[in-house]
Phi, psi and omega in degrees: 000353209213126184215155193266160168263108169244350185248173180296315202301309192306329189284312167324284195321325203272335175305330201258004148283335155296330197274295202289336184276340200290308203312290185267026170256293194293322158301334161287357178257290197262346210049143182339300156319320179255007146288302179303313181302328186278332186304291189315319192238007158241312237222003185266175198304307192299298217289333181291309185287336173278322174286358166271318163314291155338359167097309189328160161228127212244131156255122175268150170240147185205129167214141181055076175057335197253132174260134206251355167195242159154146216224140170206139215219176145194110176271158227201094193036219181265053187202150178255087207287135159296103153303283196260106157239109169254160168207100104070109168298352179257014162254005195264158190029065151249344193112338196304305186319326165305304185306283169327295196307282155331319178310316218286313197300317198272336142335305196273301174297351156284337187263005197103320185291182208255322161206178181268118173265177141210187193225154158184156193300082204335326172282334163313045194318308185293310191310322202288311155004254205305352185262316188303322233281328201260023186104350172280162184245145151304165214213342232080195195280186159187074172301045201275155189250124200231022158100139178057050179030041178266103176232178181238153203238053243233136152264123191288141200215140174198165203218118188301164172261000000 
């Protein structure tokens, strides 16, 4: 179901996946400008490929042949930052998000660390919904400035292993 991404066909797919879950998930939270600026500058083929140099570890989820998301981590002292769990809207409240989640814990327990951090967007109501419902705790606020009067406006969230 989980596969690393190492090559350029794989880094395309996760861009144009990215395009398609960012596009209808994330315009009704942030709008249109800043979702197309964050696609160009997190999520495009160069920006992917420079954060798997940079130590990411980028996942494709692929079920019955078909790729339904894709997933990114980096661990960071004794803790595993979760970046990315994207999922295909016609895959969501199926388990795939479970499934991941469980991928990402048992990642972090080969390696040792101690917990899983993310980040995820304060207006993202369902999402946080679902990150508490599987064990995370808020943690707080988290502001980051991401560039283009752009900032990002998150509550930071983790959960030991």
């Amino acid at each position: 179901m989980f596969s690393e991404v190492s090559t350029e066909n794989q880094i395309e797919i996760v861009e144009s996946l990215a395009k398609d879950i960012w596009t209808e998930h994330y315009i009704p939270i942030i709008g249109k400008e800043q979702v197309e600026y964050m696609l160009e500058n997190f999520q495009s083929k160069r920006a992917i490929s420079e954060q798997i140099g940079a130590g990411f570890l980028y996942f494709l989820m692929e079920e019955e042949n078909q790729f339904i998301g894709y997933v990114a981590v980096l661990p960071k002292g004794n803790e595993l930052f979760l970046s990315k769990i994207y999922i295909a809207s016609s895959k969501r409240s199926k388990g795939y998000g479970k499934k991941a989640i469980q991928f990402i814990e048992k990642l972090a327990a080969e390696k040792a660390l101690k917990r899983v951090v993310l980040t995820v967007n304060k207006n993202n109501v369902y999402t946080i919904k679902a990150y508490e419902k599987i064990g995370f705790k808020n943690a707080g606020s988290v502001i980051q400035d991401i560039g283009s009067g752009y900032v990002m406006d998150d509550y930071k969230m983790e959960k030991t292993i």
